[in-house]
C-alpha positions in Angstrom: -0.6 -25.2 84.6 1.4 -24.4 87.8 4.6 -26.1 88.4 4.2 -29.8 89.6 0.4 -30.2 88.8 -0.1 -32.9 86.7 -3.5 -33.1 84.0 -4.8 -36.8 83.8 -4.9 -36.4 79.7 -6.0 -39.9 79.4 -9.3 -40.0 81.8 -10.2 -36.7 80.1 -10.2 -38.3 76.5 -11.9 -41.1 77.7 -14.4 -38.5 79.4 -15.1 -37.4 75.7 -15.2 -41.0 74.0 -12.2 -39.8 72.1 -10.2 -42.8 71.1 -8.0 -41.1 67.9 -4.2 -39.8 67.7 -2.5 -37.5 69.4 -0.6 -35.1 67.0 -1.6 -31.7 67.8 -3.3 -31.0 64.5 -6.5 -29.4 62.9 -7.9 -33.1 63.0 -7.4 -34.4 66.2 -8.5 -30.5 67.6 -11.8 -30.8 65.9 -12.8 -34.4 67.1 -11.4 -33.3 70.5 -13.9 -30.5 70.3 -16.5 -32.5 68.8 -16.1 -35.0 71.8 -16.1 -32.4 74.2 -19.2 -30.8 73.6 -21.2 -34.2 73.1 -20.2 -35.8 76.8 -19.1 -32.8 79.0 -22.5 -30.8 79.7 -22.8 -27.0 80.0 -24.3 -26.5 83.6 -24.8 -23.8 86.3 -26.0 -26.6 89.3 -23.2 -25.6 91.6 -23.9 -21.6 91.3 -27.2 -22.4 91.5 -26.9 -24.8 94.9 -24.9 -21.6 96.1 -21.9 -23.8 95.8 -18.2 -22.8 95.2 -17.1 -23.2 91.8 -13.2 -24.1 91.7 -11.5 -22.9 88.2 -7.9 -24.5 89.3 -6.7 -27.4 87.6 -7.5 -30.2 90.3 -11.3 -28.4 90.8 -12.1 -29.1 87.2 -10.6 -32.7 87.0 -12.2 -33.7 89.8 -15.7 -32.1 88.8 -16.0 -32.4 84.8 -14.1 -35.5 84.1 -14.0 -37.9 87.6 -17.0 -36.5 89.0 -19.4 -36.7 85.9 -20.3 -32.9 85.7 -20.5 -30.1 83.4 -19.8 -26.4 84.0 -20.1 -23.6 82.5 -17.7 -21.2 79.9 -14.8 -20.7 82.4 -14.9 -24.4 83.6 -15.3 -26.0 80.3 -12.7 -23.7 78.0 -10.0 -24.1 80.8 -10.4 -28.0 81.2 -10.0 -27.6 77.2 -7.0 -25.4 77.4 -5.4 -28.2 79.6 -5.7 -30.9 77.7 -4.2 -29.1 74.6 -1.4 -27.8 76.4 -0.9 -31.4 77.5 -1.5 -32.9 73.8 1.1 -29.8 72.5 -1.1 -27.2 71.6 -0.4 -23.2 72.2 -3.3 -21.7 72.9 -4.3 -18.5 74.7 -7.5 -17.6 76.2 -9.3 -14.8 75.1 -12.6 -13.0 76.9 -15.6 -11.8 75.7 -18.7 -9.6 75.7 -21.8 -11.3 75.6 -24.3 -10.1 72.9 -26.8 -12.8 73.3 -30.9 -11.7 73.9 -29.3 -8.5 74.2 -30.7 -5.4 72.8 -28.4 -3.9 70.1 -28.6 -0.4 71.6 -28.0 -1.2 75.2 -24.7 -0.4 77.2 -21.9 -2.5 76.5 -21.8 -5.8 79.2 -18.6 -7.0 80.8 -16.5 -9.7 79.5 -17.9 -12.3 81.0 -17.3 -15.1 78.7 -14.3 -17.4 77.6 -13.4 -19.0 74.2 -9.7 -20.3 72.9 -7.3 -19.3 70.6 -5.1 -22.0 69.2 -2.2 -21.6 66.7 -1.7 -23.9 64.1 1.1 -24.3 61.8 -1.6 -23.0 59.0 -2.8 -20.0 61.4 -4.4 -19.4 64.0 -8.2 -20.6 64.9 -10.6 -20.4 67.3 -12.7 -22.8 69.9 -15.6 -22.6 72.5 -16.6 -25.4 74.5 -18.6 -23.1 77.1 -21.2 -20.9 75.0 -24.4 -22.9 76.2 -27.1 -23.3 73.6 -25.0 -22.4 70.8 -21.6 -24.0 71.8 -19.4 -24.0 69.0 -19.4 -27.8 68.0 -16.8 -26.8 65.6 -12.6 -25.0 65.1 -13.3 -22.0 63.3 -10.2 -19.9 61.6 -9.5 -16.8 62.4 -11.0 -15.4 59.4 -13.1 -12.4 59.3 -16.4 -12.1 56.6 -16.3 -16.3 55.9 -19.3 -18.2 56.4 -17.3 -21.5 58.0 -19.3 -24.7 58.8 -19.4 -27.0 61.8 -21.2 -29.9 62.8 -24.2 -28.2 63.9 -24.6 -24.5 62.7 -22.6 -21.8 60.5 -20.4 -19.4 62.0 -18.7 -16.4 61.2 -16.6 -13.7 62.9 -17.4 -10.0 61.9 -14.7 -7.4 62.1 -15.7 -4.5 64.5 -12.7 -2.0 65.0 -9.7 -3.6 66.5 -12.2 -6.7 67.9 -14.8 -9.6 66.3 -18.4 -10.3 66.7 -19.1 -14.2 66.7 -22.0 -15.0 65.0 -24.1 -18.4 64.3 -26.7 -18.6 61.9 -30.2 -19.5 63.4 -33.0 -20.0 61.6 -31.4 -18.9 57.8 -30.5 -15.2 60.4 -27.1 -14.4 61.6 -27.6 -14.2 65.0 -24.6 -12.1 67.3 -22.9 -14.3 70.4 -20.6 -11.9 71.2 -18.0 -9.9 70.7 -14.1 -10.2 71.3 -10.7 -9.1 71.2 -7.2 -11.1 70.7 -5.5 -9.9 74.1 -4.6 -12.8 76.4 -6.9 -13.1 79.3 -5.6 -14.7 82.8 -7.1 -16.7 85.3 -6.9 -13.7 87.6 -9.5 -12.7 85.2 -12.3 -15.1 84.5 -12.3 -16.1 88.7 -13.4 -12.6 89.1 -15.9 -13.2 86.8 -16.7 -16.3 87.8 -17.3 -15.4 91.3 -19.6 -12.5 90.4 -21.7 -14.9 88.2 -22.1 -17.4 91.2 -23.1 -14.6 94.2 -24.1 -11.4 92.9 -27.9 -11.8 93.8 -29.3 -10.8 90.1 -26.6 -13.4 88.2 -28.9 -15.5 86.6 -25.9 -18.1 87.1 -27.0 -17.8 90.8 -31.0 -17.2 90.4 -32.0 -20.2 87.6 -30.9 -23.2 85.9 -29.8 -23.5 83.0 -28.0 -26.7 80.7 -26.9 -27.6 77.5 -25.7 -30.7 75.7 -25.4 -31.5 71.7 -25.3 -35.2 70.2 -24.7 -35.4 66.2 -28.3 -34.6 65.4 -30.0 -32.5 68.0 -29.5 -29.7 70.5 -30.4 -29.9 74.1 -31.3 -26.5 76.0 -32.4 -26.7 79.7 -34.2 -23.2 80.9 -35.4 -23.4 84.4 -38.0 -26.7 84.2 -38.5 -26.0 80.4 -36.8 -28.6 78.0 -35.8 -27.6 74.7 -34.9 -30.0 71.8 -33.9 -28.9 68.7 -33.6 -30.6 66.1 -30.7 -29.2 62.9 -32.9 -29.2 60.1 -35.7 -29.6 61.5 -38.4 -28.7 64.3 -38.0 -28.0 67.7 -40.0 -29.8 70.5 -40.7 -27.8 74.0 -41.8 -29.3 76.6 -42.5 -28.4 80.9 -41.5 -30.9 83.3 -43.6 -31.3 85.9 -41.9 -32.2 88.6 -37.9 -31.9 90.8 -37.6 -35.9 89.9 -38.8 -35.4 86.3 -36.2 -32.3 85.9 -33.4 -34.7 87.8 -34.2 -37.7 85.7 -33.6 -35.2 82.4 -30.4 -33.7 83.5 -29.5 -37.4 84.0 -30.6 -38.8 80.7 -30.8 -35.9 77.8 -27.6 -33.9 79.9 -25.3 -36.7 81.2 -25.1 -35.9 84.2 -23.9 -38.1 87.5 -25.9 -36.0 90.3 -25.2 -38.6 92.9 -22.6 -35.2 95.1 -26.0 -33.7 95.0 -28.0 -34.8 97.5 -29.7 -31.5 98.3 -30.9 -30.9 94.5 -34.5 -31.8 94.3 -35.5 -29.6 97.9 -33.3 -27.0 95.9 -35.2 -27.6 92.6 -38.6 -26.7 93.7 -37.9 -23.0 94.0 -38.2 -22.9 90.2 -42.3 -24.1 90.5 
């Protein structure tokens, strides 16, 4: 963080119902995470409402923790990266390609995606607050070819070259998120990004809605007007919502979200009908 700014480390743990000590340690990193993921939504409502999206310190304070909001990767992993640097953490951010409902064979896509390294005085490991549907719930250790569990679903990194391939396993299938290297990214970086997800006029960012939320039993997916619930273990329930105030009402309840800055989101909502 720049010189002077100052990161409001206990409105942000209450934010994420996180009540615990503060040593910088495995355990307080995981319930951090944990926290993080249950209360702080993944969202795209503000490229969506053609809104600016702020990645600098004061932006996401005011949005994610005062304001009641989500965000997406670049919001959510930086918010993280401030409270751990706050708590004593060193931590770097990294950048990623995104393999997701990708074909294998295609041409490799940008790196438009964030996760965190931290070092601990065991190694270093890994966390993503920001990946959507399959958010990593869990701190996974830099490990190559180990099939490491988390509060939702298994994880592993595959070693490709000089770079790793994140991978969850969905439905008993490893399943590729992405792919990433260990140089540090900047901020210089992701609001390039960032800004290309929020204008360019095919970013789905821009074009559609999407949201995500997890709680200790269930993941919540948000496509557009369709509602995903899926339940770990067991089935998944789909369901359309019929209406802007019906969608609204969801991102509320099943999301989290305070929508009260939004006063032109239902006229904006009916575009996906």
């Amino acid at each position: 963080m720049a010189k002077g700014e100052h990161f409001d480390l206990d409105a942000y743990l209450e934010r994420i119902g996180y009540r615990g000590g503060r040593t910088a340690d495995l355990a307080t990193l995981q319930a951090i995470v944990v926290g993080h993921c249950r209360h702080i939504a993944f969202e795209n409502l503000d490229p969506f409402l053609h809104r600016t999206v702020g990645l600098d310190m004061a932006s996401l304070q005011a949005k994610l923790v005062g304001g009641g909001r989500g965000g997406y990767c670049f919001e959510q992993n930086l918010l993280l990266i401030h409270a751990l640097a706050t708590l004593g953490y060193r931590t770097t951010g990294l950048a990623a390609r995104v393999l997701w409902n990708r074909p294998s064979d295609g041409p490799p896509p940008p790196r438009s995606h964030m996760l965190v390294r931290v070092q601990l005085d065991d190694g270093p490991h890994l966390v993503d607050v920001g990946f959507g549907g399959l958010t990593l719930t869990g701190v996974l250790r830099l490990e190559p070819d180990v099939e490491q569990e988390t509060p939702h679903e298994p994880f592993r990194l595959q070693p490709i070259g000089d770079e790793f391939v994140m991978q969850a396993k969905v439905g008993g299938r490893w399943q590729s998120l992405y792919r990433f290297g260990l140089g540090e990214a900047f901020l210089s970086d992701y609001s390039v990004t960032s800004w290309y997800l929020c204008n360019h006029p095919e970013s789905p960012f821009a074009t559609g809605l999407m949201a995500a939320r997890v709680d200790e039993a269930r993941r919540y997916a948000l496509r557009g007007h369709e509602l995903a619930i899926h339940h770990l273990g067991g089935a998944s329930e789909h369901r359309e919502l019929a209406s802007p105030i019906e969608l609204m009402r969801t991102l509320e309840t099943d999301f989290g979200l305070n929508l009260d800055a939004l006063g032109d989101l239902e006229v904006s909502l009916r575009r996906l009908w």
